[in-house]
Structure formats: structure tokens, C-alpha cells
KEDRENTOR-427759 format. One line per field, with one value per residue (C-alpha): chain; x, y, z. Coordinates in steps of 0.05 Angstrom, whole numbers, plus 32768, in hexadecimal, padded with zeros to 4 digits. Layout:
BEGIN
c <- [A,...]
xx <- [X,...]
yy <- [Y,...]
zz <- [Z,...]
# end
This chain:
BEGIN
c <- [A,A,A,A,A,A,A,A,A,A,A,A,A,A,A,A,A,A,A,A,A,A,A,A,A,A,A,A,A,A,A,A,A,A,A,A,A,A,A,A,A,A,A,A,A,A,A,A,A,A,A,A,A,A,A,A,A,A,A,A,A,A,A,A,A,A,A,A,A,A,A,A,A,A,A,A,A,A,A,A,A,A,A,A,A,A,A,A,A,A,A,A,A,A,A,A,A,A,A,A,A,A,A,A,A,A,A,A,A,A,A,A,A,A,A,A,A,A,A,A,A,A,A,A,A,A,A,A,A,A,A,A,A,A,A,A,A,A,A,A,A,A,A,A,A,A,A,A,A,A,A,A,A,A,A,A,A,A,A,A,A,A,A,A,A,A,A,A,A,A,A,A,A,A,A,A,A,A,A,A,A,A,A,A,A,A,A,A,A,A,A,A,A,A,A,A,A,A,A,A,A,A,A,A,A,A,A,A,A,A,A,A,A,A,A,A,A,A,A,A,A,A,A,A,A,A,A,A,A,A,A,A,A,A,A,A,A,A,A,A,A,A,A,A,A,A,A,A,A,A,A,A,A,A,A,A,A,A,A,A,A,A,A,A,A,A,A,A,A,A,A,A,A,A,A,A,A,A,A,A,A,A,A,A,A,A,A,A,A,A,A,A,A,A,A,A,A,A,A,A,A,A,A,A,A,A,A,A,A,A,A,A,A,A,A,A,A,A,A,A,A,A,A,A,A,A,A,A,A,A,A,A,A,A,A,A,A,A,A,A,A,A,A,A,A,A,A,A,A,A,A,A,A,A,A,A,A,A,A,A,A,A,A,A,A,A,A,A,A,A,A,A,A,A,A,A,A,A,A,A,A,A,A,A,A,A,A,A,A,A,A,A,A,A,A,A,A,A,A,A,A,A,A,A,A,A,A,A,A,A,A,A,A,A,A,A,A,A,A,A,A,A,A,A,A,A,A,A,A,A,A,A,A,A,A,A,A,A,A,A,A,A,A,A,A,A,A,A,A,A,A,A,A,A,A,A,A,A,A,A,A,A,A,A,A,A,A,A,A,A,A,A,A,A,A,A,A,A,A,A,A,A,A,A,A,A,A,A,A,A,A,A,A,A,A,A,A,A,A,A,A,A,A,A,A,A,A,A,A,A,A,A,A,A,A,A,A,A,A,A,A,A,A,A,A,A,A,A,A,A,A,A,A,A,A,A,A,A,A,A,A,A,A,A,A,A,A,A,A,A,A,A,A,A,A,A,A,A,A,A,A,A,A,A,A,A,A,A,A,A,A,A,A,A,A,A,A,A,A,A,A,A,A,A,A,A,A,A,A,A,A,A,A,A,A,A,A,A,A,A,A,A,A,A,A,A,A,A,A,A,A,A,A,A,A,A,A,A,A]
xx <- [88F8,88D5,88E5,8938,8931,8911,894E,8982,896A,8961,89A5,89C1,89A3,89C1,8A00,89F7,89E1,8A19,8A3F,8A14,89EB,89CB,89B3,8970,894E,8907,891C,8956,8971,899B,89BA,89D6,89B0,897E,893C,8945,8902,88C4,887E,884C,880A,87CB,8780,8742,873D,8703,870F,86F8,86FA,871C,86EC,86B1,8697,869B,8658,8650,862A,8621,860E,85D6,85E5,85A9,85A2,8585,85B2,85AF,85E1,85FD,8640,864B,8636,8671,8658,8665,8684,869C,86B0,86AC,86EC,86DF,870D,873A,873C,878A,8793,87B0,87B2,87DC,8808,8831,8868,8851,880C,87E1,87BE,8778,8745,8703,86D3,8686,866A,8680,864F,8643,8622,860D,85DC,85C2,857F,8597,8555,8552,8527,8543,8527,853D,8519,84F5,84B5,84A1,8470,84A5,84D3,8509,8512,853E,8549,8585,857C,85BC,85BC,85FC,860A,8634,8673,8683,86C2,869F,8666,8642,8603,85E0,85A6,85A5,8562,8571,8537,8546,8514,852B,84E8,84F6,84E2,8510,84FD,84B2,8479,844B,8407,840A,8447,8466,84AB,84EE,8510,84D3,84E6,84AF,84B6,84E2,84E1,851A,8519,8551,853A,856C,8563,85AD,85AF,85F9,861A,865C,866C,86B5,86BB,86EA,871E,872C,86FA,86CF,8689,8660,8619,85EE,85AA,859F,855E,8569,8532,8534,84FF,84FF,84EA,8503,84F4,8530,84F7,84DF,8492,84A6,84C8,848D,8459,848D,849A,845D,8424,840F,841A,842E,83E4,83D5,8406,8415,8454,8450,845C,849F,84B5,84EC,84F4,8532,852F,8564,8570,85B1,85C6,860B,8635,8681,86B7,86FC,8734,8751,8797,87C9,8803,881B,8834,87F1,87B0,8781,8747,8717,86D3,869A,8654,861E,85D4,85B3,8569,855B,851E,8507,84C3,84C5,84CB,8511,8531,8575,8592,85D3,860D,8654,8688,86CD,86FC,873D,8773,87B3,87F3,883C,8876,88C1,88E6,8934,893F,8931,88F8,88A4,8877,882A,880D,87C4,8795,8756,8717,86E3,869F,8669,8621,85E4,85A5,8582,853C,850E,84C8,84AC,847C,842D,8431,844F,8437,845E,849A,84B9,8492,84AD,84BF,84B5,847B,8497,84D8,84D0,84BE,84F6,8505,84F9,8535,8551,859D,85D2,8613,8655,8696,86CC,870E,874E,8788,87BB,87F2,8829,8846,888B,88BC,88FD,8932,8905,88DC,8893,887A,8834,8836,8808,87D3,8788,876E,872C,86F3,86B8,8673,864F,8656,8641,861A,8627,866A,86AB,86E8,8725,8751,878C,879B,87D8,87E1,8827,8832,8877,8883,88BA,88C0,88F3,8913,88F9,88B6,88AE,88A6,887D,8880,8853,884A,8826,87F4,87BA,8781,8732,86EC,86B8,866D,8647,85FF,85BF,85C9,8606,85ED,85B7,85E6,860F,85D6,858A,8566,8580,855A,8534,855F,8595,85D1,8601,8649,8683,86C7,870A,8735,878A,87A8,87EB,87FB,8829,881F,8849,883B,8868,885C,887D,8863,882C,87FA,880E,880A,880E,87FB,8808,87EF,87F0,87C1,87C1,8787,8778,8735,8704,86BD,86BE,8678,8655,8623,85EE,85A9,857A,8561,8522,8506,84F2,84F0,853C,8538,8553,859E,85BD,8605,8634,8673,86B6,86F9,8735,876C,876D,879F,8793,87B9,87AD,87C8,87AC,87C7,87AC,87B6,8799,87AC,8788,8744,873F,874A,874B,875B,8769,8766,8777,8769,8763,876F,8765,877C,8755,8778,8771,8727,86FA,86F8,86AC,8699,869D,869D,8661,865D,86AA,86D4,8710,8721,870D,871D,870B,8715,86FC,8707,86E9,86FE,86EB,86EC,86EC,86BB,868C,8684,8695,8692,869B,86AD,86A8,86B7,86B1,86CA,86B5,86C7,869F,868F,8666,8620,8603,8616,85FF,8620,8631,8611,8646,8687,866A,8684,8660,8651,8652,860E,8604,863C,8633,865B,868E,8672,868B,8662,866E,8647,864A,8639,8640,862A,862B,8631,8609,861F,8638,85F4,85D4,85E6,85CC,85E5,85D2,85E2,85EA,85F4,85FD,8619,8629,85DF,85F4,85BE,85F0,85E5,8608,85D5,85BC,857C,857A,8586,859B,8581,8598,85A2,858E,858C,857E,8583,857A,8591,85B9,85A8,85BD,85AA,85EB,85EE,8614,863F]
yy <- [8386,83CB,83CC,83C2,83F9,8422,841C,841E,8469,847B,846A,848D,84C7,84CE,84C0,84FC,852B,8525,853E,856F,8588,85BC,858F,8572,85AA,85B4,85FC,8619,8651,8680,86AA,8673,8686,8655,866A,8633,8652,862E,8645,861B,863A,8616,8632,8644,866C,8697,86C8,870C,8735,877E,87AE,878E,878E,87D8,8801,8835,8868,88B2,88C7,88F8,8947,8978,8995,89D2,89FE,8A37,8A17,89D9,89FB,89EE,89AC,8984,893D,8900,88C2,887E,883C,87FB,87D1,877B,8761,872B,86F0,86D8,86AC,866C,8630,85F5,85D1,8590,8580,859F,859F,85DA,85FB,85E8,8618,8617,864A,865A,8688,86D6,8705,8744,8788,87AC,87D2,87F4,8819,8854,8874,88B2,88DF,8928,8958,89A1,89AF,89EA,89CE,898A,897A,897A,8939,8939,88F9,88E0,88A2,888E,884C,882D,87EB,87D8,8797,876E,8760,8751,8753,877D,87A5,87C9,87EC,880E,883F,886F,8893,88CE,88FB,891F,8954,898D,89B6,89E1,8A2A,8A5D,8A88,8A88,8AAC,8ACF,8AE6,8B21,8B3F,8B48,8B2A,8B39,8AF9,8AC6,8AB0,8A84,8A37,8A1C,89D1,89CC,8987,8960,8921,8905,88C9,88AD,8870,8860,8823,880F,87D8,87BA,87B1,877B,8791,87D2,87FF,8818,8834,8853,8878,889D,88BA,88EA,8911,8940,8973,89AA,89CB,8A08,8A47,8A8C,8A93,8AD7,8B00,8B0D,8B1E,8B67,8B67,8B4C,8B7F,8BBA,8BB6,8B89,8B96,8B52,8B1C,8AD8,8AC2,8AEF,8AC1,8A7D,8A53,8A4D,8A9E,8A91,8A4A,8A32,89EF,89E1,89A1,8983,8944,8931,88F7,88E6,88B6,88A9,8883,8879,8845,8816,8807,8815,8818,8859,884C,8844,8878,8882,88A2,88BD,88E3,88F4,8916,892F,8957,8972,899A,89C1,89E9,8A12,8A24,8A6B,8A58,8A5B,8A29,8A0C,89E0,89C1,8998,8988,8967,8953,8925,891B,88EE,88DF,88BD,88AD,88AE,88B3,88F0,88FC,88AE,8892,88BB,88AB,88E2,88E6,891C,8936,8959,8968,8994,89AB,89C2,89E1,89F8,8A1A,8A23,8A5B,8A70,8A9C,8AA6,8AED,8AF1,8B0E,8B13,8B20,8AEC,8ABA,8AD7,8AC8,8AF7,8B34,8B4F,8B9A,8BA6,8BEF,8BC7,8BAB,8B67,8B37,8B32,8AF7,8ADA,8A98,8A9B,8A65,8A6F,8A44,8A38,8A14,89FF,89E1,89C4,89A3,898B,8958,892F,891C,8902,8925,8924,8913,8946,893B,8977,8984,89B4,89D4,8A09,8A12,8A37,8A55,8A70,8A8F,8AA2,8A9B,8AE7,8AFF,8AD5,8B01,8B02,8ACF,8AE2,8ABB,8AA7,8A86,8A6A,8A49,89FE,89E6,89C7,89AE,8973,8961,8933,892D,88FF,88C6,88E1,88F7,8940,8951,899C,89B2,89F5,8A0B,8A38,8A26,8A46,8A2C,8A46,8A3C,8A45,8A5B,8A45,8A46,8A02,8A0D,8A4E,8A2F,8A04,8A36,8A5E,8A42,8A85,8AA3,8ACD,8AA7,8AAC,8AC6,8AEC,8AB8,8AD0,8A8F,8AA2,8AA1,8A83,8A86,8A65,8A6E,8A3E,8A14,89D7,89B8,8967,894F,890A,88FA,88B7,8889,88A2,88EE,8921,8971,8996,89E2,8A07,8A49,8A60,8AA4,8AA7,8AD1,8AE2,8AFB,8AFE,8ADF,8AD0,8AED,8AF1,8B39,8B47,8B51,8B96,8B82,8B5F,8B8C,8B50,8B48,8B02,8AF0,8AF6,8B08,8AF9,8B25,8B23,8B3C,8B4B,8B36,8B16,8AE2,8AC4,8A83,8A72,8A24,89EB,89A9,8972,8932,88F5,88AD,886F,883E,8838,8840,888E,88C3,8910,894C,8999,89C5,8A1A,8A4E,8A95,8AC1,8AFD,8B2B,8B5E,8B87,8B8E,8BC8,8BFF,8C04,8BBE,8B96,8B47,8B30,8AEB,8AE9,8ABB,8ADC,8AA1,8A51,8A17,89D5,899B,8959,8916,88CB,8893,8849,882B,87D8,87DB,87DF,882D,8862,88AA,88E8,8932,8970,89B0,89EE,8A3D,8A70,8AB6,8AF8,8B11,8B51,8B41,8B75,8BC5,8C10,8C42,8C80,8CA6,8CE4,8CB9,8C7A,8C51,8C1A,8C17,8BD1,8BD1,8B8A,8B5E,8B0C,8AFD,8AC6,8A81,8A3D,8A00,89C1,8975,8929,88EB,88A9,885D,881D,87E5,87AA,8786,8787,8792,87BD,87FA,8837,887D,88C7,88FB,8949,8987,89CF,89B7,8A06,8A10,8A4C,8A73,8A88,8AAB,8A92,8ABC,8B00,8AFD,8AAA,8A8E,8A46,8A13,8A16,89C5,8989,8944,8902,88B8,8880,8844,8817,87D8,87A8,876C,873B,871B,86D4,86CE]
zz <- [87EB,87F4,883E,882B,87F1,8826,8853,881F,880C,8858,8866,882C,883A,887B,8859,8828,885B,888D,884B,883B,8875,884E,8807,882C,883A,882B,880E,87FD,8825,87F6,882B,884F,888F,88B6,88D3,8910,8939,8940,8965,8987,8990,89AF,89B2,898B,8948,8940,88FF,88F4,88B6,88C5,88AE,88B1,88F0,88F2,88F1,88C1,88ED,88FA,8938,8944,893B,894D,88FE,8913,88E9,8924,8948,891B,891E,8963,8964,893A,8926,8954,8934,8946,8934,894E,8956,8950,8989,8964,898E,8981,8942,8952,892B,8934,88F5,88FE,88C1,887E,8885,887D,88B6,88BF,88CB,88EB,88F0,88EB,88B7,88C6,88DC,88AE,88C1,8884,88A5,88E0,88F7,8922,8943,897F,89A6,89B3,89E0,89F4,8A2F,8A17,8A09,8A29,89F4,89BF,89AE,8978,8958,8932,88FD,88D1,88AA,887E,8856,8830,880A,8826,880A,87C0,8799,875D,876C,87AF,87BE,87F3,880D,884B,8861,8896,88B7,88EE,8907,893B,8967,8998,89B4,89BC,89FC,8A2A,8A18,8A41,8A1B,8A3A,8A1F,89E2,89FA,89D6,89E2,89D1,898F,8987,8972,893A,890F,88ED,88BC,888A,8872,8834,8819,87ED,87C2,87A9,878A,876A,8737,8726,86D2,86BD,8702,86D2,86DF,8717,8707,8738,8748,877E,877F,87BB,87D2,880C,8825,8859,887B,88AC,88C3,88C6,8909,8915,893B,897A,8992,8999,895A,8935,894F,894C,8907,88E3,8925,8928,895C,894B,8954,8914,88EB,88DC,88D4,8885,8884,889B,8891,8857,8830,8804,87D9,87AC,878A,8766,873A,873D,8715,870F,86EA,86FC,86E0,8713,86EA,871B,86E3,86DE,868F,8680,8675,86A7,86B3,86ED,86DA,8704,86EC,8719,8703,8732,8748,877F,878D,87C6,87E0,87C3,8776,876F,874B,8736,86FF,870B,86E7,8700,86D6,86F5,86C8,86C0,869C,86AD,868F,86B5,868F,86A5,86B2,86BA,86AC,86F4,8707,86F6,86E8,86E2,86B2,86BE,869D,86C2,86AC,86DA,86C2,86E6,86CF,86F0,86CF,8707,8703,872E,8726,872F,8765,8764,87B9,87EB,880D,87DD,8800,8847,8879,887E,8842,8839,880A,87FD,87DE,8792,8784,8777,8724,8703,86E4,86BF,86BF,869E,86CC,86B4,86D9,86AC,86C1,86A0,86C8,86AC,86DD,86EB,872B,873D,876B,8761,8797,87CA,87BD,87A6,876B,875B,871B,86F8,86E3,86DE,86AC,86BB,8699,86C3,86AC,86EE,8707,86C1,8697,8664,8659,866D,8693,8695,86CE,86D0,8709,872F,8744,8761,879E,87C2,87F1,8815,8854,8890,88C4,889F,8893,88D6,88C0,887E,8858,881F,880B,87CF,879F,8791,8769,8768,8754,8790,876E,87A4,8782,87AD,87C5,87E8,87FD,8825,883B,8860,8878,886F,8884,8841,8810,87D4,879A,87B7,879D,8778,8767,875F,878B,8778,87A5,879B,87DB,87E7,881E,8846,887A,88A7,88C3,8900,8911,8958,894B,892F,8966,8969,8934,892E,88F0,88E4,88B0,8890,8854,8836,880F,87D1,87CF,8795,87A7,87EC,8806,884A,8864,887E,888E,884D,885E,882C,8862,88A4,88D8,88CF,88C9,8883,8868,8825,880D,87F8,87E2,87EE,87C9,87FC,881C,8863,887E,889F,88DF,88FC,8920,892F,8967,8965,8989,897E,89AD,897D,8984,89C9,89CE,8996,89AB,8979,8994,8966,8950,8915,8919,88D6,88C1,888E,8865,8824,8839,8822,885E,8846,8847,888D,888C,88BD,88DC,88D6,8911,8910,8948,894C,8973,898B,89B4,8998,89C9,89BE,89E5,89E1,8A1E,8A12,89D9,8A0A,8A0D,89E3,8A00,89D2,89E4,89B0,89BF,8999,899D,896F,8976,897A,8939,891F,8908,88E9,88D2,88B6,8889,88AA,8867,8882,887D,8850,8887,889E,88F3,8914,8937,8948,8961,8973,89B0,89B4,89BA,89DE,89CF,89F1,89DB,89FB,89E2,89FD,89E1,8A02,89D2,89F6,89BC,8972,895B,8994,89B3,89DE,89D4,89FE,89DC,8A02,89DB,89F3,8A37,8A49,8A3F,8A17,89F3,89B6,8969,892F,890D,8923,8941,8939,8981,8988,89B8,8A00,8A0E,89E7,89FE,89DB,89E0,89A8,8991,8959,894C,890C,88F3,88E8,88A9,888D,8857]
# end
């Protein structure tokens, strides 16, 4: 009885359909139009997660801070090869997949040896440890321990001369330490935190033999390396908040707080806090158009303190005893800024609106000034985004504290002078994108400087080895391009240059350790995932070093000038496998004996060779 019920209904069917070809779909098909294709595909499935089988690595950069400029920092990443995807279906069952557990790197041990040839006795190593959790939908934390340690001798003594190009031996150290997490609350909000230690240690080592006798009459056997060296400490505690609501009718938020302390070896001190918040709220404008209104506030606080000093021998060696004594000082310094401002699409072009009103009590602890300064912005794009325009003006405080100060040029002064810049850029910067793998950018920045920071020769101290900012009222305009190209992962090029232009400048005040004229040549190509070769390239122009003041005209004389430099690096890695790999690393391939400094030569050559290796984990 089943089996004739059965057939009944089959038959009618047929019936039905030869009326209505369309009524037994499986879907219905509201256009009217038929997808009749079909694909058979036969073969293994072996799944791997995009992202995750990259390394996060740095590779090794010689951190002596001589010649860091020329040697731009090597990076790569590590592409998994997807094996294709196929699966097989039959009627309206689901694919069936089959696969072991993935394979995670959240870490890696990255450890070299560097050497520079000028001493044979003298290895460089290097060691860069990073653990990550692996992945979670709410929450993330890590660690990364770096040390890398930098020895080498800068010309060849002979004991029976006092020679004006032996600059004795140099260590130069950084060893940070950074612990960081991140934790998803309720899919709304994103909270994060980072605790990071980073030390320094080095020598002033900007004087010859002759030098040292000429003006002190001792011989580097009368001294010791603690008369000269430096150390720079600084920890910072960081935490941040941000909202992860994504609808623009609603409030959100993003706030970050960070305290820090840094110390040097010459009791100098500094206190720091940085707060940087901001809410924002979208609401429509001119009926079809959304809007987001900001209002951001930016405080900064320094808490500086310098200890007066009972001898001279508490200072870097030579300072001139017939000079006074540093003061001893404890100074508050504030920077406070308000910036309200609004984005739009209107027209098809994109506004950025606003204003910052600033209040500065960094150069004069004594009293405030007020700024206000401008923040608009204009974006418009062409040929289907193929060309992009912004131009804009743009106003910002730059505190240059002692911390960033060292960080620009570590054979500064203890306590050195502090003064925040003003910076109003009026700028515009053109993007062409021939295509997905080829880009050009053009820019022009005319900058609107107030206290701009360089860089001169302390005369307190007679071995002319230690600097002092200053700072200088003026104007630069900023000239560059940039060509890149990227085929993938397999090749990445960009060459690019700067030229600047200085104007408005004081005739009595010359700007040292100024490169009027840049440019580079960066190149990394990964051949198979097998090897991955790096090239780096660097120009830096001539620039005056050091001056006098005619005390006739009270004009200053250029009487030391740096000549132009060209710095060239190489790195390649062979990746025996997704958890091993080999890298050599060459700097100073022109074997070029160059100053960024006066009277601070940088190494000749440096080679070194290392490792990476991670252990895989299962999830």
C-alpha cells in the first residue's frame, strides 16, 4: 500500500512539473535566472589559519647609537603556503572535513653573535625572546626580553704615540624588558596594559689619545671607563580603554594613561604622566549625510629634578672645573591641549575640522601661555580611488623631556635643556595608485616652527665630547616622494627622498647636524619561503657640525662640517623550516668610517649570524 502511495505522488509530481518547470525547486530564484554550473574537485584538505603561522620577529640592528641612523631595521614575515582546499559534496549534504590539530607559534627565541673586525677578542651577541598566548576570543598576553650588547674599537693604538684617530673601545647596551595584555569586556569594551623596563648603557667615548693629553694631560691608562660611561633607565606603566561599539549613533570612548620614571647615572631624574582621551558621538548632517563629533584632551606632566653635585668627578669626564657647578633644580612642566573636532563625508569629499586649544607651562614653569592652534584637513579621491588628495593644517605640542632627548642623541648633557616645540604644519599629499602592487606618494609640508630642537657641542666640557640642545624659532619646508612596489610576498621594493628647505632662520644662529638632503633604497624579496634576502640603503647629506662667533660681526663661522654619508646593510635567512631558521646579517658594506656626531666615529663593518627557532603549539 506504501509502495502504490509512493508511486501515485512520484507520478504526480512529474505531472505538475512539466506545468510548472520552475515550482520544485529547492530555492526559489527571484530574478528568474538559473545558476546551471557545477564543480568537481578531488584531493586532500589540509587547513591553515591566515595569520597565524606568521612570526612576530625583529631582526637584529647594531644599537650603537653612533651609527643607528644608517642602519634602518630589517623585517619580515613568513607566508604559510595554502595547499588548495578541496572537498567533495554529493546531493545536500554538507562537506566533510578532516584535519589534524593546527600548529600555533606564539613564540620564538631569536639569538646572534656580531663581530666588527676591530678587535678579535670582542663578540657582540645578541638575544630577543617573545611569548604570546595563543589565540582567544577575549583576552591576550605576552612578554618580550631584548639585550643586545655592541663592543668594538674605533682606530689602532700604538703605545708609543699619542694617536689622533684611536678613539679607544666603546660598549654600547639596551636591554628592555615589556609585559602587555588585552582583555575583551562583555564584546563592548577593550581594556588593555603594559609594563616596560628599558636601560641603556654607554660611553662618551668623542676623544682621541691626542685630544685627551692636549687638553686634560693624561693618557687613557690614567683613567677608567666609569669617568666617561652613561646609563639611562626608564620604566613606564601603561594602561588603555577604548569602546568597541561600532554604531556611530551611539557614544564612544577611547582613553589611554601612562606614568613613567626615568633616571640617569648622574642624579638627574624625571617624573612623567600622559593622558590622551577622547569621546565621540555621530549624528546626521544635511539629512543624508553621518557625522562624528570629537572632543579630545591631551595632558602631559613632568616632575624634573637635578641633584647639585660636591665633584667633579660625579660628572662625565671632562667638564671644566673653572665653569660653575650645575644648579640643583626640581621643576613641574605641563602641556595641556583641547581639540574639539568633527568628520564628514560631503560630496565626496572627506572634512576633518577643528581646533586645539593649547595651554603651555613647560618653557616657563612660572607662568602659562596659550596657543590656539589649527586642525582641518581635506580629502578627496580620483579615478575611482586611484588618485587620493589631502591637504591640511595642523598644529601639535612636541615635549622634548630628557627621555626623548636621550633618545635622539645619548651623549647629551645630564639634565639637559628642556623647552616643548610648537609645530603648525601646513601641508599637502598626493597618493597615485597605478594598481594594487604599485604606489607613489608626494608630499609637501611647510612647517611652522617655535622652539625647534638641535643639537651643538657643550663648551662646559673641554674634551668636546658631550652635546646640548638648543632651540630655534623657524620655518622648513619639506619636499618628498616615495615609490613603492610589492608583488605579494615574494618581493617588496620602496625608494624614495626628502629635501628641506629652511627659512626665516636667525642670521646669528646656524642649525648643526641638519640633512638638508635624504634618501633610501629599501628591497626584500622572498624567494619560495625558503629564503628571504633584505637590502637597506641609506644617504644622508653633509651637514655643519660645529661653529664660533666672529665677536667683530656676531656672526657665527662654520668650523666643523660632517661630510655626506651613504650606508648600505644585507641580511639574508633561510627558513629550514616553520620553526627554524638561519640569518647573516652585514652592516656598513662601504666600510665607511662616517660621523653622525662630531668627534663620534661609527664602526667600519659589522657582521653577525644567529638563529630563530619556536616551539609549535596545539590548539
Amino acid at each position: 500500500m506504501k509502495s502504490t502511495h509512493n508511486t501515485i505522488l512520484f507520478v504526480a509530481c512529474l505531472a505538475f512539473s512539466a506545468i510548472h518547470p520552475l515550482s520544485l525547486m529547492a530555492q526559489s530564484d527571484t530574478t528568474k535566472s538559473q545558476y546551471s554550473e557545477s564543480v568537481i574537485v578531488v584531493g586532500d584538505y589540509n587547513p591553515v589559519l591566515d595569520g597565524v603561522g606568521e612570526k612576530v620577529n625583529e631582526a637584529p640592528a647594531v644599537n650603537e647609537n653612533a651609527d643607528a641612523e644608517l642602519q634602518p631595521s630589517f623585517s619580515y614575515s613568513i607566508t604559510p603556503i595554502r595547499i588548495s582546499t578541496l572537498t567533495a559534496t554529493s546531493g545536500l549534504k554538507a562537506a566533510k572535513v578532516v584535519a589534524s590539530p593546527t600548529k600555533l607559534y606564539n613564540n620564538y627565541l631569536r639569538f646572534g653573535l656580531g663581530h666588527d673586525f676591530a678587535s678579535f677578542v670582542d663578540f657582540n651577541p645578541l638575544v630577543d625572546l617573545y611569548y604570546t598566548s595563543t589565540r582567544h576570543d577575549n583576552y591576550s598576553y605576552g612578554a618580550r626580553l631584548y639585550h643586545q650588547t655592541d663592543i668594538t674599537t674605533f682606530g689602532k693604538k700604538d703605545d708609543l704615540l699619542l694617536l689622533p684617530d684611536y678613539y679607544g673601545r666603546d660598549r654600547h647596551t639596551n636591554t628592555s624588558l615589556d609585559l602587555f595584555g588585552k582583555y575583551i569586556l562583555n564584546k563592548k569594551h577593550l581594556i588593555s596594559a603594559n609594563l616596560l623596563f628599558d636601560r641603556e648603557y654607554g660611553r662618551y667615548y668623542g676623544f682621541s689619545d691626542s685630544m685627551l693629553f692636549a687638553t686634560k694631560t693624561l693618557t687613557r691608562d690614567d683613567i677608567s671607563f666609569s669617568d666617561y660611561a652613561f646609563a639611562y633607565n626608564n620604566v613606564a606603566l601603561g594602561f588603555g580603554a577604548q569602546s568597541l561599539n561600532t554604531d556611530v549613533n551611539k557614544l564612544g570612548y577611547d582613553a589611554s594613561l601612562s606614568m613613567a620614571d626615568f633616571w640617569s647615572r648622574y642624579d638627574n631624574s624625571q617624573l612623567s604622566l600622559d593622558f590622551d582621551g577622547a569621546i565621540h558621538y555621530g549624528f546626521p548632517m544635511f539629512s543624508k549625510y553621518k557625522a562624528v563629533a570629537y572632543l579630545r584632551t591631551h595632558w602631559q606632566a613632568f616632575k624634573q629634578k637635578s641633584d647639585a653635585v660636591e665633584e667633579f668627578s660625579s660628572l662625565p669626564l671632562g667638564y671644566d672645573t673653572l665653569l660653575p657647578l650645575p644648579d640643583q633644580f626640581s621643576l613641574g612642566r605641563h602641556l595641556f591641549s583641547l581639540n574639539p573636532y568633527v568628520d564628514f563625508l560631503f560630496n565626496g569629499f572627506k572634512f576633518h575640522a577643528g581646533l586645539i586649544l593649547g595651554f603651555n607651562a613647560y618653557d616657563d614653569t612660572a607662568a602659562t601661555t596659550h596657543n590656539l592652534l589649527p586642525d582641518i584637513a581635506v580629502t578627496k579621491t580620483f579615478s575611482n580611488n586611484a588618485i587620493s588628495l589631502t591637504a591640511g593644517f595642523k598644529g601639535d605640542y612636541n615635549a622634548n623631556d630628557w627621555n626623548s632627548i636621550r633618545l635622539q642623541n645619548p651623549y647629551v648633557a645630564p639634565a639637559p635643556n628642556s623647552l616643548a616645540t610648537v609645530d603648525n604644519n601646513l601641508y599637502a599629499h598626493l597618493r597615485f595608485n597605478f594598481s594594487k602592487k604599485l604606489q607613489l606618494n608626494v608630499t609637501v609640508d611647510n612647517h611652522f616652527l617655535d622652539n625647534k630642537m638641535f643639537f651643538q657641542l657643550d663648551p662646559r666640557y673641554s674634551l668636546r665630547n658631550v652635546f646640548q640642545p638648543y632651540y630655534v624659532n623657524l620655518s622648513i619646508l619639506e619636499l618628498g616622494t616615495e615609490f613603492s612596489f610589492v608583488n605579494d610576498e615574494m618581493l617588496r621594493l620602496s625608494l624614495g627622498c626628502e629635501y628641506n628647505v629652511d627659512y626665516n632662520v636667525p642670521d646669528n644662529i646656524p642649525l648643526l647636524y641638519n640633512n638638508h638632503f635624504t634618501a633610501f633604497l629599501n628591497a626584500d624579496v622572498n624567494y619560495k619561503n625558503k629564503w628571504i634576502f633584505s637590502l637597506q640603503t641609506l644617504f644622508l647629506s653633509s651637514c655643519d657640525a660645529d661653529y664660533v662667533i666672529n665677536p667683530v660681526t656676531n656672526l657665527p663661522t662654520i668650523t666643523a662640517t660632517l661630510p655626506a654619508r651613504f650606508g648600505v646593510s644585507f641580511e639574508t635567512e633561510y627558513m629550514y623550516s616553520r620553526a627554524l631558521s638561519f640569518f647573516a646579517k652585514l652592516d656598513n658594506l662601504t666600510f665607511q668610517r662616517y660621523f653622525l656626531w662630531a668627534n663620534y666615529p661609527a664602526q667600519r663593518f659589522n657582521a653577525m649570524l644567529g638563529l630563530t627557532y619556536t616551539i609549535p603549539t596545539r590548539k
